[in-house]
C-alpha positions in Angstrom: -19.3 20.4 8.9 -22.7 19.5 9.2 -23.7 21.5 5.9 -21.4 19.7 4.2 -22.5 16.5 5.6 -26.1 17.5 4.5 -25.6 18.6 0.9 -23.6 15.1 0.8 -26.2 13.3 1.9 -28.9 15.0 -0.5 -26.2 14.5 -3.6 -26.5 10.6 -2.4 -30.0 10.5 -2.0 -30.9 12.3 -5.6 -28.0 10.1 -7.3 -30.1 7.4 -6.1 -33.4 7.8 -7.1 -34.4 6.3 -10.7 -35.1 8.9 -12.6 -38.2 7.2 -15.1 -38.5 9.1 -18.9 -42.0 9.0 -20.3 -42.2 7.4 -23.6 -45.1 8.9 -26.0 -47.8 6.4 -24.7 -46.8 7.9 -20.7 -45.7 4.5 -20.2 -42.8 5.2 -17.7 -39.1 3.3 -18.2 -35.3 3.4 -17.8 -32.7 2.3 -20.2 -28.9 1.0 -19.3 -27.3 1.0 -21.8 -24.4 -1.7 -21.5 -22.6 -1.3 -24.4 -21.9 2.5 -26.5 -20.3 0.2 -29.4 -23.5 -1.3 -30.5 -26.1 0.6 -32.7 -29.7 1.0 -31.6 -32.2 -1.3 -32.8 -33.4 -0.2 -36.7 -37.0 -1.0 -38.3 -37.0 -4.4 -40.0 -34.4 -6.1 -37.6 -35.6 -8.7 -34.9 -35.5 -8.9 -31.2 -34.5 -11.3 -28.9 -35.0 -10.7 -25.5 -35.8 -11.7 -21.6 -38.7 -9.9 -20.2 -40.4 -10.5 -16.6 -43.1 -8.7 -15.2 -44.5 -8.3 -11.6 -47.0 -6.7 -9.6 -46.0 -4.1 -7.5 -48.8 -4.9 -4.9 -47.4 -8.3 -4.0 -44.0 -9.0 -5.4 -45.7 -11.7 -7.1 -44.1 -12.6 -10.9 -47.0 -12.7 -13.3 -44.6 -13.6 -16.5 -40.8 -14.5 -16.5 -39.2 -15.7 -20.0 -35.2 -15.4 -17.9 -35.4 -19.3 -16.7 -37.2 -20.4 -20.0 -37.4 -19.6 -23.8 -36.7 -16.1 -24.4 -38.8 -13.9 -27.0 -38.3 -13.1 -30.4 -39.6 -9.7 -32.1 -39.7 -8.1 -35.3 -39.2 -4.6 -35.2 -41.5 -2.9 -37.7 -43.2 0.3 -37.0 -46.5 -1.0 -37.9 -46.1 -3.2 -34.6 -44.7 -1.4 -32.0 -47.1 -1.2 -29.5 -48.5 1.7 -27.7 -47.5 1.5 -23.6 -46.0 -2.0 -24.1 -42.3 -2.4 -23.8 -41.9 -3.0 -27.7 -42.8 0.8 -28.0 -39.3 1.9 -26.8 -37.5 -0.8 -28.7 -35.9 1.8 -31.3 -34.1 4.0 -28.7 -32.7 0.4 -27.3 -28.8 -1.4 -28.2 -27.7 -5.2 -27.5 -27.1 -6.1 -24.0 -29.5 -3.5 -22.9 -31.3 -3.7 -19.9 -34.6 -2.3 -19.2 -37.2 -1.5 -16.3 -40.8 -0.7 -17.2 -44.0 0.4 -15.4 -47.0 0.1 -16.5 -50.3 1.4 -14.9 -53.2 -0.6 -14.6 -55.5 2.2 -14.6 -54.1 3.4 -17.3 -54.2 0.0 -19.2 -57.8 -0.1 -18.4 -58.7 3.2 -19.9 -57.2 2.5 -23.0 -59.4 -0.8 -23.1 -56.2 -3.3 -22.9 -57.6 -4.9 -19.6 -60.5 -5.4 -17.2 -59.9 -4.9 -13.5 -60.1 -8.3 -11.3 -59.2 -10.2 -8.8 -55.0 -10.1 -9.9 -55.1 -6.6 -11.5 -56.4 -4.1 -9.4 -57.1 -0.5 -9.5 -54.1 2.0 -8.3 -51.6 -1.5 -8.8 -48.6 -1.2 -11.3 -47.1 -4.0 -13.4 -43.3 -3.3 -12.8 -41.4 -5.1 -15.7 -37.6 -5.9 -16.7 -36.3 -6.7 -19.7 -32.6 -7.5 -21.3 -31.7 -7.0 -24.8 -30.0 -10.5 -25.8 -29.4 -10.2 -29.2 -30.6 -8.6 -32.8 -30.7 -10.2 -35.8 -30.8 -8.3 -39.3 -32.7 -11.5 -40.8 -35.2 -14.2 -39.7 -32.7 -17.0 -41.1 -30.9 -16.2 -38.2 -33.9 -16.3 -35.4 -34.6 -20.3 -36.6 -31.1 -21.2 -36.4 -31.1 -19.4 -33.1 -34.5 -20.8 -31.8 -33.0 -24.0 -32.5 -30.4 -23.5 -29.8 -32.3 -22.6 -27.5 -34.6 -25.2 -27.8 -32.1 -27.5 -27.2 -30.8 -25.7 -24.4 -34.5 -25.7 -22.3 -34.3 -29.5 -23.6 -31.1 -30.2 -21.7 -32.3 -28.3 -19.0 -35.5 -30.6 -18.7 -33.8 -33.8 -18.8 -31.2 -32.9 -15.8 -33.9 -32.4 -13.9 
């Protein structure tokens, strides 16, 4: 009884643990995928999508687009960054959501940031991100900017 209790408890405990894959760059990340009826992302569509990031050290949110205008981003191999969340775009579907980490050593050998008083050696930037929509064209983006300008309007006149 109790080595059954055990091996339950270690199926648990393994079942629960994130288990990060390692895109190109070594930027670490997770993918749930919502939906197995959409298509991944192609070269020359567009993004739109919620992204928040945080440091690990303090909680604290450095960025959040979720309570404000999200981001919009064309997918062209030419830009997708190198450890930046854009970098795993192609292997992404609507409704997607995704957690990131980024290293800020790592981020400071690669000359993309200077250690200071907010980014610290040994700290991690520990990012989330939702996959709202993709367009094929950038007709669609304005019309859908448009919305959701008026949207973050309304929002500031109620309060």
């Amino acid at each position: 009884m109790k080595l059954s209790l055990g091996f339950i408890a270690a199926i648990v405990l393994l079942t629960s643990c994130k288990q990060y894959e390692k895109a190109p760059s070594g930027m670490r990340y997770i993918i749930t995928h919502v939906s197995e009826n959409e298509k991944n992302i192609q070269h020359g569509e567009f993004v739109k999508f919620n992204v928040e990031y945080k440091l690990k050290s303090n909680d604290s949110i450095l960025r959040s687009t979720y309570d404000t205008l999200p981001l919009y981003f064309p997918v062209d191999s030419l830009q997708l960054g190198s450890y930046t969340l854009t970098e795993i775009f192609l292997q992404c579907k609507k409704g997607d959501k995704i957690e990131f980490l980024v290293n800020i050593d790592s981020l400071v050998a690669m000359n993309k940031m200077r250690l200071n008083d907010v980014f610290k050696s040994k700290d991690i930037i520990i990012g989330r991100a939702e996959i709202i929509e993709v367009f094929k064209t950038s007709e669609f983006i304005n019309a859908d900017l448009r919305k959701e300008l008026e949207i973050q309007q309304k929002k500031r006149y109620k309060n």
